[in-house]
C-alpha positions as CSV (number, residue, x, y, z in Angstrom):
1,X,20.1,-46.9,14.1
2,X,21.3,-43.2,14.9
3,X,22.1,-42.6,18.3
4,X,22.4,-46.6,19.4
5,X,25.9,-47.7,20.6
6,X,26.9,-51.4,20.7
7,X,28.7,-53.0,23.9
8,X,29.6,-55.9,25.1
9,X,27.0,-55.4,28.3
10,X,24.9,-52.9,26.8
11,X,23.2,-52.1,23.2
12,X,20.6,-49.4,22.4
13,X,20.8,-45.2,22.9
14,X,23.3,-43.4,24.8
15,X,21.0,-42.0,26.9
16,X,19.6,-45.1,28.1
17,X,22.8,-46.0,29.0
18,X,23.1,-43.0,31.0
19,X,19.6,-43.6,32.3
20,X,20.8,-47.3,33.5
21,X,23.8,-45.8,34.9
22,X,21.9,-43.2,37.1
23,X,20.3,-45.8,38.6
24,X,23.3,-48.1,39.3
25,X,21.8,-50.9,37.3
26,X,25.2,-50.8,35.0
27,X,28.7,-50.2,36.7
28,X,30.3,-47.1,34.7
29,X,34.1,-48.5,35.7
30,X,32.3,-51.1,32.9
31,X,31.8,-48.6,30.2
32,X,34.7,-48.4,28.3
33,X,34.3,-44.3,26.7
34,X,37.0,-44.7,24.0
35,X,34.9,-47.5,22.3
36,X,31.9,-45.6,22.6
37,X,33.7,-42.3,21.0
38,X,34.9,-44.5,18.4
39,X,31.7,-45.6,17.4
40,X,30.8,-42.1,17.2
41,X,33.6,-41.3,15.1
42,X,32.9,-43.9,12.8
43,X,29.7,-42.6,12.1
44,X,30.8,-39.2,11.7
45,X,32.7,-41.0,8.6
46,X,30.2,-43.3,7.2
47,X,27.3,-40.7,7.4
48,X,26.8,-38.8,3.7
49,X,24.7,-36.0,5.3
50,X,25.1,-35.5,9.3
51,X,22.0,-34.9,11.3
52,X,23.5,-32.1,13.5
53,X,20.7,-32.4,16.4
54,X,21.9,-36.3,16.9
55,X,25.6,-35.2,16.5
56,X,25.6,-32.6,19.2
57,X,23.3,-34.5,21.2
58,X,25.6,-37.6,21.3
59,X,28.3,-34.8,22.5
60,X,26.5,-33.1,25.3
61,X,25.8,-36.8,26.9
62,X,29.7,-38.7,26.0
63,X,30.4,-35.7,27.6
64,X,28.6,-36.0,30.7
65,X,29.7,-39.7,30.8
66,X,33.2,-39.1,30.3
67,X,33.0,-36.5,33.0
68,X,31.3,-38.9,35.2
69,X,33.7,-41.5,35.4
70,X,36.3,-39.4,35.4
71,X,35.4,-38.2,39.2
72,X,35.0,-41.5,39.9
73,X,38.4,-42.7,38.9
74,X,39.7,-39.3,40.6
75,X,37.6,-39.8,43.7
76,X,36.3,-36.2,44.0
77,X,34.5,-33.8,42.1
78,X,36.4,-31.9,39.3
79,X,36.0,-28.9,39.9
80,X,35.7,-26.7,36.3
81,X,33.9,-23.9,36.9
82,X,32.4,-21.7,39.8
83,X,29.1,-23.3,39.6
84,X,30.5,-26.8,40.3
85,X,32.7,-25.7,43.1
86,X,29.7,-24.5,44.9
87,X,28.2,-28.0,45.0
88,X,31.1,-29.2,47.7
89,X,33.6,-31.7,47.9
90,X,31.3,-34.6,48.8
91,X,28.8,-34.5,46.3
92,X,27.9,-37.8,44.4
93,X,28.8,-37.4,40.8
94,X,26.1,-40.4,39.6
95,X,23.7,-38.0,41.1
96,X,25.0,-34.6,39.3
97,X,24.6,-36.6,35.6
98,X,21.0,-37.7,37.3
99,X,20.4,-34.0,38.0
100,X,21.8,-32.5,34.1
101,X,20.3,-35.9,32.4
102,X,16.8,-34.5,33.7
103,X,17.2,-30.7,32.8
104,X,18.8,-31.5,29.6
105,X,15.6,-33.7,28.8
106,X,12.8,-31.0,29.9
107,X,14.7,-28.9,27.4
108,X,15.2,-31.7,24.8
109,X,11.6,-32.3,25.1
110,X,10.3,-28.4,25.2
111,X,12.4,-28.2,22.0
112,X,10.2,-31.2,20.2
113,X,6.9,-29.7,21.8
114,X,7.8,-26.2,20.3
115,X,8.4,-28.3,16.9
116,X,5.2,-30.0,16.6
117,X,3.5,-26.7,17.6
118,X,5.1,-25.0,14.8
119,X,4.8,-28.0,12.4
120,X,0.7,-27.8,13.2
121,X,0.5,-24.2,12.7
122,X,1.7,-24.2,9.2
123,X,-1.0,-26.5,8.2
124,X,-3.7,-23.7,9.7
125,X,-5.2,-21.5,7.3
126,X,-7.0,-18.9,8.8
127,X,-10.5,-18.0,7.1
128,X,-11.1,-14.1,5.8
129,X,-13.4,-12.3,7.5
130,X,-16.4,-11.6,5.4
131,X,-18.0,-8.0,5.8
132,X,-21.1,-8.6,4.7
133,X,-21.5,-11.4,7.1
134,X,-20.8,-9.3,9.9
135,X,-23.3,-6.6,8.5
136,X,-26.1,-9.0,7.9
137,X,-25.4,-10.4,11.5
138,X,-25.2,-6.9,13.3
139,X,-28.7,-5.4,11.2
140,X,-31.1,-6.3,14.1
141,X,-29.3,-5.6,16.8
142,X,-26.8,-2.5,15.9
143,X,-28.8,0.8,15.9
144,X,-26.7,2.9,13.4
145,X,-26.9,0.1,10.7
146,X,-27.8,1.8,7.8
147,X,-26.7,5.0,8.9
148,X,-24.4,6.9,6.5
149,X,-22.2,10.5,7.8
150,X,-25.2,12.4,6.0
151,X,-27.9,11.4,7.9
152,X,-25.6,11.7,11.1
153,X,-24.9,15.4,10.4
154,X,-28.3,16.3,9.3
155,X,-29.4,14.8,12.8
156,X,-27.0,17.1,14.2
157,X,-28.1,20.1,12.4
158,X,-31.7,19.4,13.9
159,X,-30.6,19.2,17.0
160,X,-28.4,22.4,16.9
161,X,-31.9,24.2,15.5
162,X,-33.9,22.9,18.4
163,X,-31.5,25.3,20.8
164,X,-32.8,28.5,21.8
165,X,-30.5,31.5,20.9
166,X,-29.4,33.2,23.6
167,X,-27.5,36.1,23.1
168,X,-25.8,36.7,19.4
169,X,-22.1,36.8,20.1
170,X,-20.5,40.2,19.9
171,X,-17.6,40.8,16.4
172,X,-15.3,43.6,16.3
173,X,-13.0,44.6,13.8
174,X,-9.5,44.4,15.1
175,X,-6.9,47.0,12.9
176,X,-3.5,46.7,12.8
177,X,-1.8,50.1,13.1
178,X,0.3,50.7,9.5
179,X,3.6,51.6,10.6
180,X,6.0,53.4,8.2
181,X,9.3,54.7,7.8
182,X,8.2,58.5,7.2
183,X,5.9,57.6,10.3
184,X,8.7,57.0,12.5
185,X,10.8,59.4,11.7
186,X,8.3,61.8,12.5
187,X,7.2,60.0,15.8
188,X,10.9,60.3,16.8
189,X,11.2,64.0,16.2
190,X,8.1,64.5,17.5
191,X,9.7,62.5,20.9
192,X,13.1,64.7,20.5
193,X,11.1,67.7,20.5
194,X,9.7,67.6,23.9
195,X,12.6,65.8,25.7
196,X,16.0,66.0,23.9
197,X,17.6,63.1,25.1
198,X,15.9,59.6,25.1
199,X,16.3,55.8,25.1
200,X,15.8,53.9,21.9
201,X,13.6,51.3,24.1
202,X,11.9,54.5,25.7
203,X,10.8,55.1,21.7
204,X,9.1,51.7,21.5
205,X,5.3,50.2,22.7
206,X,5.1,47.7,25.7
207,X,5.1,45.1,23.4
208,X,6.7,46.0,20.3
209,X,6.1,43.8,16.8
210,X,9.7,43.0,15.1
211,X,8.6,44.9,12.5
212,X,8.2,48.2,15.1
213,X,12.2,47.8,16.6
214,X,13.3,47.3,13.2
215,X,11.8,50.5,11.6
216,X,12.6,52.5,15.0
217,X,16.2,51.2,14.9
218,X,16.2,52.6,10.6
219,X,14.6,55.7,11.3
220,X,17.4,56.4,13.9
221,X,19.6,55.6,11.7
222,X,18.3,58.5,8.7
223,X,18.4,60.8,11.5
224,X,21.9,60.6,12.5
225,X,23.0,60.5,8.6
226,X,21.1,63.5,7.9
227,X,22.9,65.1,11.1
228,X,19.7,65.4,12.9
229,X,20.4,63.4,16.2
230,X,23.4,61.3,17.9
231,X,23.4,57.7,19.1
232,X,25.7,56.5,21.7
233,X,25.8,53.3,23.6
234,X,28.3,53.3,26.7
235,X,29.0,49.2,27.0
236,X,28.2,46.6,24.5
237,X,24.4,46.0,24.6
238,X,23.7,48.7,26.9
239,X,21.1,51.3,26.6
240,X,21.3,53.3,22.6
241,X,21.2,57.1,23.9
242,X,19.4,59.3,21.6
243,X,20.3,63.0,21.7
244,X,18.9,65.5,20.2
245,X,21.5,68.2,17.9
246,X,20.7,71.6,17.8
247,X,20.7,73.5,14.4
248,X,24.4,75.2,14.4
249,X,25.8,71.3,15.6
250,X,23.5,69.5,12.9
251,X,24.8,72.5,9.9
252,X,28.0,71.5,11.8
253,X,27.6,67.4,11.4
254,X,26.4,68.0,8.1
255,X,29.5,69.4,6.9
């Protein structure tokens, strides 16, 4: 059988052995370890196809028994790792195995509950839920059963007719001024003609529209080719400066 070991004191599963040993019913200075690895070896080489749960099973617990008799032939703990050395020096190494043999089983045995739990769930097959079943169950008790959108929104409309009209809410036609080249050109001079030196942003609304700055910034710039006005700026993206040219300068910037 897999897993069984043959001794001359003791025959039957390793971790029964382990088991007898925790509870000092079987001297482990008895237990000879290389005839138990070589029992495991030789089934490692008769085996055609190796059950890998049993093989690393049988390694977690020789592992644990080697280690136990080895502090026992030592006479102190081994200490391997951080978490051993914080047991102390006068721990009892038949009661660590104890201790891992029990935490290695509640896994061992979560692992084959979590198994059978998945084994049983593949043989559920859920049933489809059947509308109509539902339908026919809800008719006497659900209100709206039988209601379609349509008779919703006429109910709606009914209500809405049922409310007294107060006060009939006010339209206006909102028009967006047309803005034009020609226009600003003429808004410009218009500007330069009362005050001869301005601000491009003094030549703009509050709030001015992209399309307003950009047909402000073009007429300013068919003024000054035709020799009509100046444009200046002191520092970069300071205030544009628009003067005003008189006749004889604008003949003059003309030629």
């Amino acid at each position: 059988m897999i897993g069984n070991i043959r001794l001359d004191i003791f025959q039957g599963p390793l971790d029964l052995l382990l088991t007898l040993i925790e509870r000092q019913e079987i001297d482990i200075q008895a237990i000879p370890v290389t005839e138990v690895t070589a029992q495991y070896l030789e089934y490692l080489h008769e085996v055609e196809e190796l059950d890998l749960d049993w093989a690393s099973e049988f390694l977690v617990l020789g592992a644990e028994l080697l280690a136990l008799k080895a502090r026992l032939l030592l006479q102190r703990p081994l200490k391997s790792g951080p978490e051993e050395e914080e047991e102390g020096e006068g721990e009892d190494p038949a009661r660590l195995l104890a201790e891992r043999l029990i935490k290695y089983r509640r896994y061992r045995e979560a692992a084959a509950h979590l198994g059978d739990l998945a084994a049983k769930g593949a043989l559920v097959f859920g049933r489809p839920l059947d509308q109509e079943a539902v339908a026919r169950a809800l008719a006497g008790i659900n209100p709206l059963a039988g209601v379609t959108p349509l008779d919703l929104a006429r109910a709606l409309a009914r209500v809405l007719a049922r409310q007294p009209v107060t006060r009939k809410p006010e339209t206006r036609t909102i028009t967006r001024p047309a803005l034009t080249l020609v226009g600003q050109i003429r808004t410009i001079l218009r500007h330069l003609h009362q005050q001869e030196e301005l601000t491009l942003a003094s030549l703009l609304s509050p709030r001015p529209t992209r399309l307003e700055v950009a047909l402000t910034f073009l007429a300013l710039l068919e003024l000054a080719r035709r020799g009509r006005i100046t444009l200046t700026q002191e520092e970069a993206f300071g205030s544009i400066i628009v003067r005003r040219l008189s006749a004889s300068d604008s003949a003059a910037a003309r030629e």
